[in-house]
C-alpha positions in Angstrom: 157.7 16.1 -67.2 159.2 13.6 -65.2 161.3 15.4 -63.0 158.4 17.8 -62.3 156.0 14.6 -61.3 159.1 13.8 -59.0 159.3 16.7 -57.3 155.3 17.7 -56.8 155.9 13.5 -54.6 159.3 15.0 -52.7 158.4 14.8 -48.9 158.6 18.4 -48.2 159.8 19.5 -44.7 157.7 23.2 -45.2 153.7 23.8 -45.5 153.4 23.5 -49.5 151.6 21.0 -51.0 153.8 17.9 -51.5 151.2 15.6 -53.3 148.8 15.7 -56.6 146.0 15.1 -53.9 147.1 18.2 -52.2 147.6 20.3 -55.1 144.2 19.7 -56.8 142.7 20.7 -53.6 142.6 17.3 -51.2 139.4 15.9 -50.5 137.4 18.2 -52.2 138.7 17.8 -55.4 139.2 14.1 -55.1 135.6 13.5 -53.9 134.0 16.1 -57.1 136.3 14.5 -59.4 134.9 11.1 -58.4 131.4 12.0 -58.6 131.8 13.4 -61.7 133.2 10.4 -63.3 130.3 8.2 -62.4 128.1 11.0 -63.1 129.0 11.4 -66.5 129.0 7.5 -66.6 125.3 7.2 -65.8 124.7 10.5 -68.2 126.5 9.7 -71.4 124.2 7.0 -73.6 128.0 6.3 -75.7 129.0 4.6 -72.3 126.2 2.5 -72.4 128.8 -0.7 -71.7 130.7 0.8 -69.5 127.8 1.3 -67.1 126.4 -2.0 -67.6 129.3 -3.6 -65.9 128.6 -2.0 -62.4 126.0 -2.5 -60.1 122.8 -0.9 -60.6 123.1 0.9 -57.2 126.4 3.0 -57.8 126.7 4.2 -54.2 129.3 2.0 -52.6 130.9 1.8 -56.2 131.5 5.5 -55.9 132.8 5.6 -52.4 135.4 2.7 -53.3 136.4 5.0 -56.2 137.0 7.5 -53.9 139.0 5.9 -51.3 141.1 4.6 -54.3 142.0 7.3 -56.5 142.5 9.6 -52.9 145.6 7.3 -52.2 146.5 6.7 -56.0 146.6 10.7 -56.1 148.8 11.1 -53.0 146.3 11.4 -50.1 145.1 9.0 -47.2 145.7 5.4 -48.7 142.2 4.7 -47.7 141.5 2.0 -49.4 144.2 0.1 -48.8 143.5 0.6 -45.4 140.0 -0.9 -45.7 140.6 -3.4 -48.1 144.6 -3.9 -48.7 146.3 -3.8 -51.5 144.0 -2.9 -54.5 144.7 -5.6 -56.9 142.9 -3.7 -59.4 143.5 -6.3 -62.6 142.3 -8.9 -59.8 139.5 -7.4 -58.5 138.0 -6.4 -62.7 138.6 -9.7 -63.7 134.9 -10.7 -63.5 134.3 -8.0 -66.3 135.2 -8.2 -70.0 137.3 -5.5 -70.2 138.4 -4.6 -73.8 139.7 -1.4 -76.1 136.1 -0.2 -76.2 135.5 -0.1 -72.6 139.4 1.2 -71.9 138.3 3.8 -74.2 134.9 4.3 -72.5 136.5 4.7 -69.1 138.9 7.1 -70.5 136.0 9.6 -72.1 134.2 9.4 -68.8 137.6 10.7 -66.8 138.9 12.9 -69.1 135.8 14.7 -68.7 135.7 14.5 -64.8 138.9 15.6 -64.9 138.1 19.2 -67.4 135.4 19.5 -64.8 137.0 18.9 -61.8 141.0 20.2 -61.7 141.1 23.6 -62.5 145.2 23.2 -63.1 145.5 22.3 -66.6 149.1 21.2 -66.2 148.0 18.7 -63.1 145.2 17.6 -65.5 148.1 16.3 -67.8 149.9 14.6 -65.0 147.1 12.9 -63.6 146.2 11.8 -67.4 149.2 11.0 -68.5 149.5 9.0 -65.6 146.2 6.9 -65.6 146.5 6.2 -69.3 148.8 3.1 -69.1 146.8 2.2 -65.6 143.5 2.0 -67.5 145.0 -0.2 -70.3 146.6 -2.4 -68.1 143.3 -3.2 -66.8 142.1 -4.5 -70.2 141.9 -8.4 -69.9 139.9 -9.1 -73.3 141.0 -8.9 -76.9 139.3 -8.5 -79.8 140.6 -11.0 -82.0 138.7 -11.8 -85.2 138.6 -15.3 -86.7 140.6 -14.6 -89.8 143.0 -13.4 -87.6 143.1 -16.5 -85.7 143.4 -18.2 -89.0 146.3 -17.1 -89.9 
């Protein structure tokens, strides 16, 4: 897989798509699959904590999202361009972020993604790609107090 990932990000010097954001469909894609994911976040009551964490008023949430994952995905860097570098670990770390909320995340962009890029193959890219993103994010652990007992 990696040496397809590698060469869907080769600079190409022709008019084919050189970029996951391009070959999902640009900003189109980008901007449904976006929506979706905080769609299905305010829809689904099994993300009840994962909602909880954001502002009640998602709109500027949801256009930050946007600008991110369009440059993480290949396309216009545009929030780094508004913002700089997006720190992501940095910016969460006023939210306990845990498995449970990892996991939460996860449900709520796996689904954005089945609704949103058609390509199951690209689906798996982008997946297998914001896996170890989203757990990186994770900041909190679980630890039980017989555990810490030894």
């Amino acid at each position: 897989m990696k040496n397809w990932l590698s060469r869907l990000t080769q600079k190409r010097t022709d008019d084919k798509p050189s970029s996951l954001y391009e070959l999902i469909g640009g900003e189109k894609v980008a901007a449904k699959l976006c929506q979706r994911f905080y769609d299905i976040m305010e829809e689904e009551v099994n993300v009840a904590e994962l909602r909880a964490i954001h502002p009640q008023d998602l709109t500027q949430t949801r256009q930050k999202f946007y600008e991110f994952m369009t440059g993480w995905l290949g396309g216009p860097p545009l929030f780094e361009s508004k913002y700089g570098h997006p720190r992501l670990r940095a910016r969460h770390l006023h939210a306990r972020i845990d498995d449970q909320l990892v996991n939460q995340w996860l449900y709520c962009m796996k689904l954005a993604l089945e609704q949103s890029v058609k390509d199951r193959k690209l689906r798996q890219v982008i997946w297998q790609n914001l896996l170890p993103l989203a757990h990186h994010m994770k900041n909190h652990s679980a630890i039980s107090e017989s555990q810490l007992r030894g």
